[in-house]
C-alpha positions as CSV (number, residue, x, y, z in Angstrom):
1,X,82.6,102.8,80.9
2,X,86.0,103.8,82.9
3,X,84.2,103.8,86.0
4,X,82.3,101.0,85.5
5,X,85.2,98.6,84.5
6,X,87.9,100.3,83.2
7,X,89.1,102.2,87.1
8,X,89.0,98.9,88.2
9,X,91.5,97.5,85.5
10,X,93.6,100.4,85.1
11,X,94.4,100.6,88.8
12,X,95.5,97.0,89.1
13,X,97.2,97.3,85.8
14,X,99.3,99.9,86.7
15,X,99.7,98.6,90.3
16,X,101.1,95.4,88.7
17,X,103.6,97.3,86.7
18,X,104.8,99.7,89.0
19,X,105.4,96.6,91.6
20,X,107.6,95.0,88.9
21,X,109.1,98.4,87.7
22,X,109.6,99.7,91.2
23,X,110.9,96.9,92.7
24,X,114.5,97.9,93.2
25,X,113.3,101.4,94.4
26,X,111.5,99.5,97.2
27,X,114.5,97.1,97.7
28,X,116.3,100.2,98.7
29,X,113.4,101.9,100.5
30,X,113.0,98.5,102.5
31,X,116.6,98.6,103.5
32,X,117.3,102.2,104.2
33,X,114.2,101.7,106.8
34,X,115.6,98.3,108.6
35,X,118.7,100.6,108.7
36,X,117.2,103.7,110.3
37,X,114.6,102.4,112.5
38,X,115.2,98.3,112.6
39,X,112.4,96.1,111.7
40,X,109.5,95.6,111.1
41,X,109.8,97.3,107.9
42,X,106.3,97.6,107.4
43,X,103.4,98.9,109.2
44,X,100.4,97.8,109.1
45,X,96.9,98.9,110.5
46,X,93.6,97.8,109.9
47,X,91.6,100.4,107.7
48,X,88.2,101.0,106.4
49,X,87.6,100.2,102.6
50,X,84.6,100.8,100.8
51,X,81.5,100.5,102.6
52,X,83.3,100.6,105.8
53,X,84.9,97.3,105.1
54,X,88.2,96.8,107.1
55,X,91.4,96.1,105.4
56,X,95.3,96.0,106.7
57,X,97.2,98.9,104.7
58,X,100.4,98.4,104.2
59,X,103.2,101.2,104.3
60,X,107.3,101.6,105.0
61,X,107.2,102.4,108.7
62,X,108.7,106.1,109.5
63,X,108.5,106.1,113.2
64,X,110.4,103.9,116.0
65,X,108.6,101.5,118.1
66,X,107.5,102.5,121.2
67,X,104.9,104.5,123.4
68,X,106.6,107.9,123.1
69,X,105.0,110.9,121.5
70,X,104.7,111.1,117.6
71,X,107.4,114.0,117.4
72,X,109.9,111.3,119.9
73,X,109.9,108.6,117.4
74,X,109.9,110.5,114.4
75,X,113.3,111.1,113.0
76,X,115.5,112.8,109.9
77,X,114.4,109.8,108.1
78,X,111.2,109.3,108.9
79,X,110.3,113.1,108.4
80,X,112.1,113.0,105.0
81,X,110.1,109.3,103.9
82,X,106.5,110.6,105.0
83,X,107.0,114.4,103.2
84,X,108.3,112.6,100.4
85,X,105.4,110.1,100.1
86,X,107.7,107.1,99.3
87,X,106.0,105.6,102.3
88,X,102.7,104.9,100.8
89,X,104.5,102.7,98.1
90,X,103.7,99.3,99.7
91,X,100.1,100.1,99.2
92,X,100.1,99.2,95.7
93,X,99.5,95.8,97.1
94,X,96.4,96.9,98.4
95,X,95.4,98.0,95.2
96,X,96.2,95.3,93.4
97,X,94.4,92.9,95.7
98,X,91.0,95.5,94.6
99,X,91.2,96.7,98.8
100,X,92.0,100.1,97.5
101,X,92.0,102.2,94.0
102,X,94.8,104.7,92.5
103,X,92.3,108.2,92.6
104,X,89.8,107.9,95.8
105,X,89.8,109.2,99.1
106,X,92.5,108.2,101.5
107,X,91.7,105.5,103.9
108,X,91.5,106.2,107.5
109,X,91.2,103.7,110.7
110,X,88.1,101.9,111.3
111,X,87.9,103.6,114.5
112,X,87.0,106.9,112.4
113,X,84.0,105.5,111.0
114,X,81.3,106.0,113.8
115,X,82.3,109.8,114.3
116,X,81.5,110.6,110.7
117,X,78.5,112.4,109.8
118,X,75.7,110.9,107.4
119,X,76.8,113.2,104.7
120,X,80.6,112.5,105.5
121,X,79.9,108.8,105.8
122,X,79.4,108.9,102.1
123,X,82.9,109.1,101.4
124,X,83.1,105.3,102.1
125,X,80.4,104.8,99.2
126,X,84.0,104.5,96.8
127,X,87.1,102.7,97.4
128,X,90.0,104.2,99.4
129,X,92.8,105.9,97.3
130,X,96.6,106.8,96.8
131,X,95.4,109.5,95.7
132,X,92.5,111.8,96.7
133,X,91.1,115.1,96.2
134,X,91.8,116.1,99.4
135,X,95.2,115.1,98.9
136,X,95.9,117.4,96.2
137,X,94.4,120.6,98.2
138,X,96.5,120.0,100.5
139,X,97.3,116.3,102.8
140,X,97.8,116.6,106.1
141,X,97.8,120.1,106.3
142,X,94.2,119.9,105.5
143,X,91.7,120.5,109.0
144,X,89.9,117.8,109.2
145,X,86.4,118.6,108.2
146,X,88.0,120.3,104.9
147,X,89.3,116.8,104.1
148,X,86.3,115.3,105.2
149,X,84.8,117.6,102.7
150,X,87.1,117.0,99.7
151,X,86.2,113.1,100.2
152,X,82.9,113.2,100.0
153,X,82.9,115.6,96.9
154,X,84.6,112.9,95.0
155,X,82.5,110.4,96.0
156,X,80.1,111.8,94.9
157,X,80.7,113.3,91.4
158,X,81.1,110.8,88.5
159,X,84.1,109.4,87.7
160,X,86.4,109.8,84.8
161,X,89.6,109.3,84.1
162,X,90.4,113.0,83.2
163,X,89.4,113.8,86.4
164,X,92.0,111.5,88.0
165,X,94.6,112.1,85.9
166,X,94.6,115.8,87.0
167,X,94.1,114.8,90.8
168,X,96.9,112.3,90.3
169,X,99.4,114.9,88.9
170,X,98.3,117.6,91.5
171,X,99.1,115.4,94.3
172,X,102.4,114.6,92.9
173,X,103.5,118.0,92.4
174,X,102.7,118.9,96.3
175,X,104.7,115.2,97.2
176,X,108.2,116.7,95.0
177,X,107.4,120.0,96.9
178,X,107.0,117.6,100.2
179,X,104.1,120.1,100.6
180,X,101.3,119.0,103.3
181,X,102.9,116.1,105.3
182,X,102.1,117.8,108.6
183,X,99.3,119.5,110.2
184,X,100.2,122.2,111.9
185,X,100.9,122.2,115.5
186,X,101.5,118.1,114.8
187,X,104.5,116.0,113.9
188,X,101.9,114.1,111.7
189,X,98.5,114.2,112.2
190,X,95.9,115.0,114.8
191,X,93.3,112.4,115.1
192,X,90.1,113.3,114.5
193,X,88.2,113.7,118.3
194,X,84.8,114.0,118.4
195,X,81.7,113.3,120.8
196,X,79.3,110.8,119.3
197,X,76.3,113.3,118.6
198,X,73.1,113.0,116.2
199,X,75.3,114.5,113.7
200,X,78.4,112.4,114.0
201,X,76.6,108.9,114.5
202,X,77.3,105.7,112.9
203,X,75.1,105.1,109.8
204,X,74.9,102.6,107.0
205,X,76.4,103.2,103.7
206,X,74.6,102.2,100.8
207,X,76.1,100.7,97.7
208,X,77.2,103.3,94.5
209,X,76.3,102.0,91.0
């Protein structure tokens, strides 16, 4: 029942509420970013939802405009808002609009999805997340085929909200910690490289449920 219907309803319920509730926190989120890095507040990059979909995900920007390296344009600030997590806010717009879900595995560029393996590819059989299993082992901090992993072990057990719940409250507790914002070596994250091979070909991903 919760993941044929009720998922769906919680995350937009909740979505809608923390909007409203949060509101003045993002007032002051939006302003202390036009302060620090000038506008545009947001950015925005196209993203692939479930079933490779693409979406535009929305999030406070932390770095300043410009060609330089990630570690040039990343600032006090920006550090501070992407260990914090504050910067993913925005994205309950996304989830309300049904692009993404509270609990799934994060979304990454549409660029991503030909390099992933069939068996990875499944991760896309779900809807993107806030929150994700690989998330609460560890973010960014993750390598890459451990988060790869972690997202296609969620998609593929069953849903319940149990399950959630607990992924939901581990990946807050690393965010207050501002545990895993970084991989190491990186002032953010490394993309993920890789030749196309038999093993990391683009595939089509079949429905779930």
């Amino acid at each position: 029942m919760y993941a044929l219907w009720g998922k769906s309803a919680l995350d937009r319920g909740v979505a809608a509420l923390g909007l409203v509730l949060g509101a003045p926190v993002l007032a002051l989120l939006a302003l202390a970013v036009l302060l620090a890095l000038g506008r545009p507040i947001l950015f925005r990059q196209r993203r692939a939802g479930r079933h490779g979909a693409p979406f535009t995900l929305l999030k406070f920007r932390t770095m300043r405009e410009g060609a330089a390296p990630d570690a040039v344009r990343l600032n006090g600030f920006g550090r501070w808002l992407r260990a914090s997590g504050l910067d993913e806010l925005p994205q309950m717009i996304n989830v309300l609009r049904g692009e993404m879900t509270l609990v799934g595995p994060r979304p990454l560029p549409c660029d991503y999805t030909p390099l992933f393996s069939a068996a990875e590819a499944e991760r896309l059989r779900v809807r993107p997340g806030l929150f994700g299993l690989a998330q609460a082992r560890g973010r960014n901090a993750l390598p890459w085929a451990h988060r790869l992993t972690f997202d296609v072990q969620y998609a593929r057990q069953n849903t319940d909200f149990t399950t959630d719940l607990k992924l939901v409250l581990a990946c807050c507790a690393l965010l207050l910690r501002g545990h895993g914002a970084t991989m190491p070596g990186h002032a953010t994250s490394a993309r993920l490289e890789r030749s196309l091979t038999l093993d990391a070909a683009p595939v089509m991903v079949g429905r779930k449920g």
